[in-house]
Each structure stands twice: as C-alpha cells, then as structure tokens.
C-alpha positions, -999 to +999 in steps of 0.1 A: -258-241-580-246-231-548-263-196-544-294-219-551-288-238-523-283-209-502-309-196-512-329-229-503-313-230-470-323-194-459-361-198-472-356-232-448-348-215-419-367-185-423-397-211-426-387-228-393-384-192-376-418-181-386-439-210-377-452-205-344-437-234-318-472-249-298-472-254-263-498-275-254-492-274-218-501-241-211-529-217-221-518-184-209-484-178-189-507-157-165-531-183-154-530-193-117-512-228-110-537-256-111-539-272-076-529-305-072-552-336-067-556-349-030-535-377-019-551-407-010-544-422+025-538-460+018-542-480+051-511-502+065-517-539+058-504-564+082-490-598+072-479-627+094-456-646+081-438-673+101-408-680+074-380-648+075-378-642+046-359-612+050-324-600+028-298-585+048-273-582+022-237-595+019-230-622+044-202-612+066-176-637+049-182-621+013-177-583+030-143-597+043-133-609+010-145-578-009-128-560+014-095-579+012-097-580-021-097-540-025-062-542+001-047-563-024-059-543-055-041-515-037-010-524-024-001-540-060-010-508-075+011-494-048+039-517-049+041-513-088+045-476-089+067-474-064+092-501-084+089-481-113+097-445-093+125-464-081+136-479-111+137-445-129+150-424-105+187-410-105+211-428-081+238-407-065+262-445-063+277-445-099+302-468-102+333-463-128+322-487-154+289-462-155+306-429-153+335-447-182+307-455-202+291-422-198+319-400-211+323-428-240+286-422-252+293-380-251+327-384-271+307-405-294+276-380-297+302-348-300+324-373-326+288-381-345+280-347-340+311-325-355+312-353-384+274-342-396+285-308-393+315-311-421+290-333-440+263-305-436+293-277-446+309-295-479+271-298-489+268-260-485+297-252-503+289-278-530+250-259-535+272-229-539+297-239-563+268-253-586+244-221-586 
C-alpha cells in the first residue's frame, strides 16, 4: 500500500513537472516592449460654488483632546512601571525584623534541606539492603 502511493505521488509530480506552464502575456521574451497608449489631456472644469463646503479635518478642540489623551496614556504607563521597578528593587535600609526573618528562612531551608538528605540516604541504604 504505501509503495503504491509513492508510486502515485512521483507519477503526480512528474505529471506536474512535464506539462508545460502557459504564459499568456508574452509571445517571445525577445520582442520589443509594446509602447504605451497616449494620455489624454482632460481639461480643468470650474465650479462656483457659494456654500464652503470644504473638510479641514479635526477641529482644534478634538486635536487638543487626542493629544491629551496620548499624555495621559503615557505617563500612566510611565507611572506604572516605574512603581513596579521600585517595588521590586533591592533596598539597602533593612531593618532587624527583615534581616531576623531572613536568617530564620535559611536555618529553615538548610534544616529542610539536611532532613531530605538523611531521608534520601536511609532510602539508599534500604535499595541496597533489599537487592
């Protein structure tokens, strides 16, 4: 089943390889370049209109408020990051509470730490007693 199928997919290809791809948009490569049609000169028509009728754009009170509106986009985005910079950064002021509670979390870790170990070591020796 599946050489058939490769089989089918090579006689596929080799079918889309040998037909020959039409482009209809040129006769020969080597033919000069057609030349292009004359423009037309179109003549300038006046209208007079007595309404304006004319767009200008953005009044000046909606520029102002796009504008302002951008400001505040950016000093929020501002303000935020640099709460959360501040909020994460290391402070060199560490009271004694901080620095107690410090070296009680490390004790803890090495307590935690040296207790997995013996756990880890009385498993060891168990797997070996058993073999």
């Amino acid at each position: 089943m599946r050489a058939m199928l490769r089989r089918f997919t090579l006689l596929i290809c080799l079918a889309a390889c040998a037909v020959p791809v039409a482009a209809h948009g040129q006769a020969s490569p080597f033919a000069p370049i057609p030349q292009a049609a004359p423009q037309q000169q179109a003549t300038p028509t006046t209208t007079s209109s007595t309404a304006v009728d004319e767009d200008d754009g953005l009044d000046p009170w909606q520029q102002i408020l796009i504008f302002a509106g951008g400001g505040i986009l950016l000093l929020g985005i501002a303000w935020a990051i640099l709460t959360d910079a501040r909020n994460r950064a290391p402070s060199e002021d560490k009271t004694e509470d901080q620095d107690a509670a410090r070296e009680r979390k490390e004790i803890d870790l090495k307590r935690r730490k040296a207790k997995n170990r013996a756990a880890a070591k009385r498993s060891r020796q168990a797997r070996k007693k058993n073999r």
